[in-house]
N, C-alpha and C positions, 0 to 999 in steps of 0.2 A: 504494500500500500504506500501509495506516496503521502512521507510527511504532512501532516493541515499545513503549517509554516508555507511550504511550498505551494497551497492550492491558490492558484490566477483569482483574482478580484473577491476572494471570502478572508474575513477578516474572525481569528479563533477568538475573541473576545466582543465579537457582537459585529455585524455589517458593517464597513466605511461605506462612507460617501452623504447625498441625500437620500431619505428614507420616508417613499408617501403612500400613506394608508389612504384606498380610495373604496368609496360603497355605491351601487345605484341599483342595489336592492337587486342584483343579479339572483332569478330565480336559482340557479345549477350552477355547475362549474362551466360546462359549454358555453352558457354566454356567458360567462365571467374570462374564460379564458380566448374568447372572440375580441372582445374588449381588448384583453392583456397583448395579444398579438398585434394591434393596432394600435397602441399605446407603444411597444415596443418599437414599431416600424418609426415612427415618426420623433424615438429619441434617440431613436439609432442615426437617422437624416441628421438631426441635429447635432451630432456627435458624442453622443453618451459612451459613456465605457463603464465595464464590468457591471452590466444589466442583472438584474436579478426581478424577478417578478413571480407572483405566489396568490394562490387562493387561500381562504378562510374562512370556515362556518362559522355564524356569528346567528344573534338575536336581535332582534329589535321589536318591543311590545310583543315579546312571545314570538313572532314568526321569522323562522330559522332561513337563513338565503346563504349568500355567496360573496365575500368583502375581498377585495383585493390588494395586494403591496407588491412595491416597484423601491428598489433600490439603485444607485447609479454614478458613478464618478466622470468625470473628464470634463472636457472645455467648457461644454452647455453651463449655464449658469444655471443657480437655481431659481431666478424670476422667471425664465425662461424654460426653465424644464416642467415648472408648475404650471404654467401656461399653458403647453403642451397635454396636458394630463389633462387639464380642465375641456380644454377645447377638446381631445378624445371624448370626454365624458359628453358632453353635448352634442357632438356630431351623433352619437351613437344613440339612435331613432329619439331623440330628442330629450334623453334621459336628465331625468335631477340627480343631483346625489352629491355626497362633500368629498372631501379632501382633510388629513390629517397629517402632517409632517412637525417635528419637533415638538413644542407644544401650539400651534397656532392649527388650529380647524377654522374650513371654510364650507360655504354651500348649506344643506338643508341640516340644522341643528340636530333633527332624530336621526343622522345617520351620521352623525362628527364622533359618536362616540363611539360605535362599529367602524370607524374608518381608524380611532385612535387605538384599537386594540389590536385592528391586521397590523399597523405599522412597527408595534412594541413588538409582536410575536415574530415578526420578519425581522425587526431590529436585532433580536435578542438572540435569534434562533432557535427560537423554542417550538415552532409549531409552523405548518405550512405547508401546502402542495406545491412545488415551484414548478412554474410553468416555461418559466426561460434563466439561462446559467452561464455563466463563461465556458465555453468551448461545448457548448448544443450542438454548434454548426456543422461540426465533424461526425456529430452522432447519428447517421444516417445506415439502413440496411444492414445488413450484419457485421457488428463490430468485435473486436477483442473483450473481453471485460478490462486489463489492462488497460487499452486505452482510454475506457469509460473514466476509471480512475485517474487519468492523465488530466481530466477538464475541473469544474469543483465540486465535483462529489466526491467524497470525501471516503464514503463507506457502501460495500455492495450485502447486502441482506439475504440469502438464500430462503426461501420459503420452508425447507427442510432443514436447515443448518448446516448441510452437506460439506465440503469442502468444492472451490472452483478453481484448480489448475487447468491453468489453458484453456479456458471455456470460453465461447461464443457467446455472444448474446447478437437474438432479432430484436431491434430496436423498432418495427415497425415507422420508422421516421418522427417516433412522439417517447420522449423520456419524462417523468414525472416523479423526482426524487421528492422527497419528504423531510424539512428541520424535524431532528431527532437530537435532542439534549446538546445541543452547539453543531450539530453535525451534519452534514444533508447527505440522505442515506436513500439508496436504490435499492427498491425491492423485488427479486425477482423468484421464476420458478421456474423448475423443469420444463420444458417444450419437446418438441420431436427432432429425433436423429441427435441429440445429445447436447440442441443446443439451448441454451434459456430464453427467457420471457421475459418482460414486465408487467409484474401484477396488476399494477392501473395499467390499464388500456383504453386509448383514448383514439376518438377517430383524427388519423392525420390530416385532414383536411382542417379541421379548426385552427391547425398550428400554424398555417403558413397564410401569410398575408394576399388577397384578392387581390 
């Protein structure tokens, strides 16, 4: 396993950079994670570095949805990267919903506080589905598990706790590693002809930008 110290844009003591927790009351993770990819695309234009972005079940007056966090270093400013976030949230069928970064919330009040908790648990690394990671790009069709651990996941999970020398993984073109106690950790399982899975399975289609 490669050292944490060494994983590309994760930080062992909690995320660098800016960190915004956003909510618009996303029924599922599929449009949550619709959203996240078009939020992605347009900080990526921007020039964002070491992107991270993540779903979160959350509550609001009882009814359970979908909140999501975006972490991001490089040139883009953060007036500017916020802007970006906001203006996604808008475009996307004419949605309300807030923003939470440091301690300032913006946007609709009943959703600042489910935007202030994806941001803490993505901050923290305590909790999260990540939907985008430093070195995804490469994770395409069947890869190494080595090289999986080459990008920032950090740990690969066996569904058996088997051991995985020289094992294969189908990536299907969609990886969805999980914060796990500071760690972000891939879960996988047995597949056919000896090679592994990912436990979440997500359709590839949502991951990639129209």
């Amino acid at each position: 396993m490669i050292p944490s110290s060494e994983k590309p844009g994760v930080a062992r003591q909690g995320v660098d950079g800016l960190v915004v927790g956003l909510d618009v009351l996303a029924a599922g993770e599929r449009t949550a994670d619709r959203l996240l990819v078009q939020v992605i695309s347009l900080l990526q234009e921007a020039g964002a570095e070491s992107l991270l972005a993540a779903t979160h079940h959350v509550q609001v007056f009882g009814r359970s949805h979908v909140a999501m966090s975006i972490s991001l270093t490089g040139p883009v400013g953060r007036t500017r990267a916020l802007e970006l976030v906001a203006d996604a949230i808008a475009v996307d069928d004419g949605a309300a919903g807030a923003l939470w970064t440091g301690e300032t919330g913006t946007g609709l009040p009943s959703l600042q506080q489910s935007a202030r908790v994806a941001a803490t648990e993505h901050r923290d690394q305590r909790s999260g589905r990540v939907v985008h990671f430093p070195g995804v790009e490469g994770l395409t069709g069947v890869v190494s598990l080595c090289s999986v651990l080459e990008t920032a996941i950090d740990r690969i999970d066996p569904f058996d706790g088997r051991p995985l020398p020289n094992a294969l993984l189908m990536t299907g073109d969609v990886l969805r590693p999980r914060w796990l106690d500071g760690e972000l950790v891939l879960h996988v399982r047995p597949g056919t002809g000896g090679v592994w899975v990912p436990t979440d399975v997500t359709d590839p289609a949502v991951s990639r930008p129209e």
